[in-house]
N, C-alpha and C positions, 0 to 999 in steps of 0.2 A: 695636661698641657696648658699653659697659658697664655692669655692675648697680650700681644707687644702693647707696650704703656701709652696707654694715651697722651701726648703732645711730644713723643719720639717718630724718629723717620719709618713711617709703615716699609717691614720689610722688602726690600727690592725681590722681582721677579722678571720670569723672562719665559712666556708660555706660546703653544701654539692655540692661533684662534680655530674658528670653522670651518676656515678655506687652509689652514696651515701656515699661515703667516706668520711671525713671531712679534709677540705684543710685550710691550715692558711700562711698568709702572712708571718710569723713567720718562717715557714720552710724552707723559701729560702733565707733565710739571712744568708750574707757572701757566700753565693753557687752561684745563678743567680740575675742578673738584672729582672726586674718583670714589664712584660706590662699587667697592670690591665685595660681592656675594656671593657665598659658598651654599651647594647646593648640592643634596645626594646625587641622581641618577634623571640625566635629561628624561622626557617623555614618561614621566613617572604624576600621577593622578597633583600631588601637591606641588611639584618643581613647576608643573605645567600651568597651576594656578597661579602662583608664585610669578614665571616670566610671563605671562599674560597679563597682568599688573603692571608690570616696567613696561610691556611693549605699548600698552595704554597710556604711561602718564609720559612717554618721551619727550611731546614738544615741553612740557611744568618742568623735567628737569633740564631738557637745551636751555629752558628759560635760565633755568640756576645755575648755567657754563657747570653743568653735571652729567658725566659720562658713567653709566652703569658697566659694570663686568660680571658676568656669572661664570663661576669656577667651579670645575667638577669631576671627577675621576675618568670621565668616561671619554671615548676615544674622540681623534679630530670628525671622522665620518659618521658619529653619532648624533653629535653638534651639528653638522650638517643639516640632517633632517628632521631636527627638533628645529632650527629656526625655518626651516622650510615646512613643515607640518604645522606650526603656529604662524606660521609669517613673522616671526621675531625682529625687531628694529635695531637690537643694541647683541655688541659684541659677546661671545661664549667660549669660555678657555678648557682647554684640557689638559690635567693636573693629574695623568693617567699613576704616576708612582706619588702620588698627593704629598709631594715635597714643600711644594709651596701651602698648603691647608696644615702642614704640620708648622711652619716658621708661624701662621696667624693661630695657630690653636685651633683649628676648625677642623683637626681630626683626633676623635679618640672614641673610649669605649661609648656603643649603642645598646639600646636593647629592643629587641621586637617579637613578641608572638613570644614572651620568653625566653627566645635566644640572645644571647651576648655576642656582641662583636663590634671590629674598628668599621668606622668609616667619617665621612663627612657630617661633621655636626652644624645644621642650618645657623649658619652666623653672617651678619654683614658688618664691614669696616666703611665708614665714609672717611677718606683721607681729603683734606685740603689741596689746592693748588702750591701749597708751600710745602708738598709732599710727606707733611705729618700728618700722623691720626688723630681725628679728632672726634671719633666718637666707634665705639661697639653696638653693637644691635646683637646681643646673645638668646635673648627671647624673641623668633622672629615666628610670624604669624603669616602666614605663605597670605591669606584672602587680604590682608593689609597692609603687607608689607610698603608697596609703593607708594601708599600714605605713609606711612607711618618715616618713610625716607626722607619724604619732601618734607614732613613736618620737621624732623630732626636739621635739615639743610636750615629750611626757613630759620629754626632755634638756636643753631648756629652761627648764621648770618655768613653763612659760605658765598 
C-alpha cells in the first residue's frame, strides 16, 4: 500500500473520537496544522510510550497551532481508558474496519514472534493548515516521536 503524495490533499476522513463524537479532517482546515498518527493497539507497552510523548510536548505543539490525532483499530470504549489510564491531552480516533489507515498506507502486512499478518503500520502524516501533506514519518521511533514531530513542524515552518 502506498502513502498519498506529498503536497496533495491528505485523504479526507470522518472517525469516532473517545467519547464518540465524529472528528473530520475537514474541521481543522485553515485553523491547525494536523499530526495524523497511526498507532497498533491503545494500552499497548510502545503506543503508551509513544502517547506519553505527545501528552508531554502539548503546550510546544499549541505553540505551533498543532493538533495531534492518534488513529487505531481499536474500539471508541478502549480509547476511553487509554486517555483516562494516561491522562492523555490530545484527541484518539477509532479506525475499528481500518478504512481510513488503509487510504494513508498505514495498514499492511507485519510480522512478529515469526507470525505474519495485517495491521497498523506505526506511521505519522503532519498535514498543513492548507489541508495537504506535508511530510511522512514512516520510520517512527515510539521514545521520540514527539521530538522528532516538533522538529519536522519547526523544518517545515508550519
Amino acid at each position: 500500500m502506498a502513502f498519498p503524495k506529498i503536497g496533495n490533499l491528505a485523504p479526507a476522513f470522518s472517525l469516532p473520537d473517545q467519547d464518540g463524537k465524529t472528528v473530520t479532517l475537514k474541521q481543522f482546515r485553515d485553523k491547525k496544522n494536523v499530526v495524523l498518527y497511526f498507532y497498533p493497539k491503545a494500552m499497548t507497552p510502545g503506543c503508551t510510550v509513544q502517547a506519553c510523548g505527545i501528552r508531554d510536548s502539548q503546550k510546544a505543539l499549541a505553540k505551533a497551532d498543532t493538533v495531534v490525532l492518534g488513529v487505531s483499530p481499536d474500539p471508541v470504549a478502549r480509547l476511553g481508558k487509554f486517555i483516562e489510564k494516561q491522562d492523555l491531552n490530545f484527541t484518539l480516533l477509532s479506525d475499528e474496519d481500518h478504512a481510513v489507515a488503509e487510504k494513508y498506507g498505514a495498514w499492511g502486512l507485519k510480522k512478529f514472534m515469526g507470525r505474519e499478518f495485517m495491521g497498523i503500520l506505526r506511521t505519522s502524516f503532519i498535514i498543513g493548515k492548507d489541508g495537504r501533506l506535508k511530510h511522512v514519518m514512516d520510520k517512527v521511533a515510539t521514545k521520540s516521536h514527539h521530538d522528532d514531530v516538533l522538529q519536522l513542524i519547526k523544518e517545515l515552518k508550519l
